[in-house]
C-alpha positions as CSV (number, residue, x, y, z in Angstrom):
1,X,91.3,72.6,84.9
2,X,91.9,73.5,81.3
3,X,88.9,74.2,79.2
4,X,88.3,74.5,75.9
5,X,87.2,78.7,75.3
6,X,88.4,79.0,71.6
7,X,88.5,76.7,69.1
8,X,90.1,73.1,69.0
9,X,93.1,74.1,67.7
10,X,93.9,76.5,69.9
11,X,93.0,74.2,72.8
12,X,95.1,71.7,71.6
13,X,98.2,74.2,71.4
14,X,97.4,74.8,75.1
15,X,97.2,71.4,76.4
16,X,100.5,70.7,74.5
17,X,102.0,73.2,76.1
18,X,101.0,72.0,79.7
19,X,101.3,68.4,78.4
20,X,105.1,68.9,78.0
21,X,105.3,71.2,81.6
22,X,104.3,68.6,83.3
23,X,106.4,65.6,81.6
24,X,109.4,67.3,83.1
25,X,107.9,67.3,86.5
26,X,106.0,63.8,86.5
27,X,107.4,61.3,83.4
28,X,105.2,58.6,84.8
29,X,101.8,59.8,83.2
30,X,100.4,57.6,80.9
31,X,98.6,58.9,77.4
32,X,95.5,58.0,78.9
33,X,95.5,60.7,81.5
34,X,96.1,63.3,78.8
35,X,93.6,62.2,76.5
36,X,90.9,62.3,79.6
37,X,92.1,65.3,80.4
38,X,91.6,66.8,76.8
39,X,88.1,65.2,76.8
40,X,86.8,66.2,79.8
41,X,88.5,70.1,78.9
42,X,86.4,70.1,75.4
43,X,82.9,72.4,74.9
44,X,79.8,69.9,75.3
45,X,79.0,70.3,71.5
46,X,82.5,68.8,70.9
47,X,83.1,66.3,73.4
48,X,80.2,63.4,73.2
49,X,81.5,62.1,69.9
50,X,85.3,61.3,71.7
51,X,83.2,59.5,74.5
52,X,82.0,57.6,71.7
53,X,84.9,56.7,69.6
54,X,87.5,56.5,72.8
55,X,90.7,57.3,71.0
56,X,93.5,55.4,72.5
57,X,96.0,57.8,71.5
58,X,96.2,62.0,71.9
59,X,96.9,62.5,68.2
60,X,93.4,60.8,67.0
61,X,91.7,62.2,69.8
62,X,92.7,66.2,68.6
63,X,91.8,64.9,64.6
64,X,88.3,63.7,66.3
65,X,87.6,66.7,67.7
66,X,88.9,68.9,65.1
67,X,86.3,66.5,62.5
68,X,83.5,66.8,65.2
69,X,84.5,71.5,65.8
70,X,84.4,71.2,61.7
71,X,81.1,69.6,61.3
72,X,79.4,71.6,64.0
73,X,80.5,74.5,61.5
74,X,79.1,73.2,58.7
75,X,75.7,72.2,60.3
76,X,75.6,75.7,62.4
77,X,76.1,76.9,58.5
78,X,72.3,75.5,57.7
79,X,70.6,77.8,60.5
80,X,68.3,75.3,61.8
81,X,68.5,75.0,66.0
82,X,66.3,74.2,68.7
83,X,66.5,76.3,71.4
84,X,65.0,75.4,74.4
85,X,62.5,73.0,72.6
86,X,61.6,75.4,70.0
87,X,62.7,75.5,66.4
88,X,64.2,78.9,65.2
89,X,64.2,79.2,61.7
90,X,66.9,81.6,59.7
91,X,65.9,84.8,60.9
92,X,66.1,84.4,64.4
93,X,69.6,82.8,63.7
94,X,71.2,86.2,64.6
95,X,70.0,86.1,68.0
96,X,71.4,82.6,68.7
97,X,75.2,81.8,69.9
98,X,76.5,79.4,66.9
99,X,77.6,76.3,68.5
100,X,80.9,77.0,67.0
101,X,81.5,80.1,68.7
102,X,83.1,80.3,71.8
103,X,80.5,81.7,74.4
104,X,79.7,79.1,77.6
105,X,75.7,79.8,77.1
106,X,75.8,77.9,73.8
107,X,75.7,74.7,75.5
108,X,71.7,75.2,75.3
109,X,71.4,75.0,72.2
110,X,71.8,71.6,69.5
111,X,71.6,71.8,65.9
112,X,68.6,69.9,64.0
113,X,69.7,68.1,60.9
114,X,66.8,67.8,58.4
């Protein structure tokens, strides 16, 4: 299964890839496999808000996570988490994984908007 490790764009650049390998194998797949495939592939910081707005279409489904990857950044940017339950302030930021980055343990983490 492909699985979002970097960022979105690169992801996307990856499942276009495959995308158009396996058109010339199988033409019958419909957009709607693709898009539940890029869904299912994306980081569990990114992927909740595409459950949410269930883009019909692969296009608006890369611009929503890109958006969603983009705000994550710019929250992460504020230093307030919860890890575990417990706030960490500023100074402890540097021990944290951002939930940008591209590490698998930063699923534990979520970012606490004040």
């Amino acid at each position: 299964m492909l699985a979002q490790d970097q960022g979105v764009d690169g992801y996307v650049k990856r499942l276009e890839e495959l995308k158009f390998l396996i058109s010339v194998l199988i033409h019958s797949l419909l957009e709607s496999y693709y898009i539940l495939s890029f869904i299912s592939g994306l980081r569990k910081d990114v992927r909740p808000i595409l459950k949410i707005h269930k883009p019909i279409i692969l296009v608006q489904a890369f611009k929503q996570a890109k958006w969603q990857e983009e705000s994550n950044i710019a929250i992460a940017k504020k230093g307030i988490f919860l890890q575990k339950g417990n706030l960490v302030n500023n100074n402890e930021k540097a021990k944290l994984h951002m939930i940008a980055g591209c590490d698998k343990e930063k699923d534990e983490f979520m970012v606490v908007v004040e």
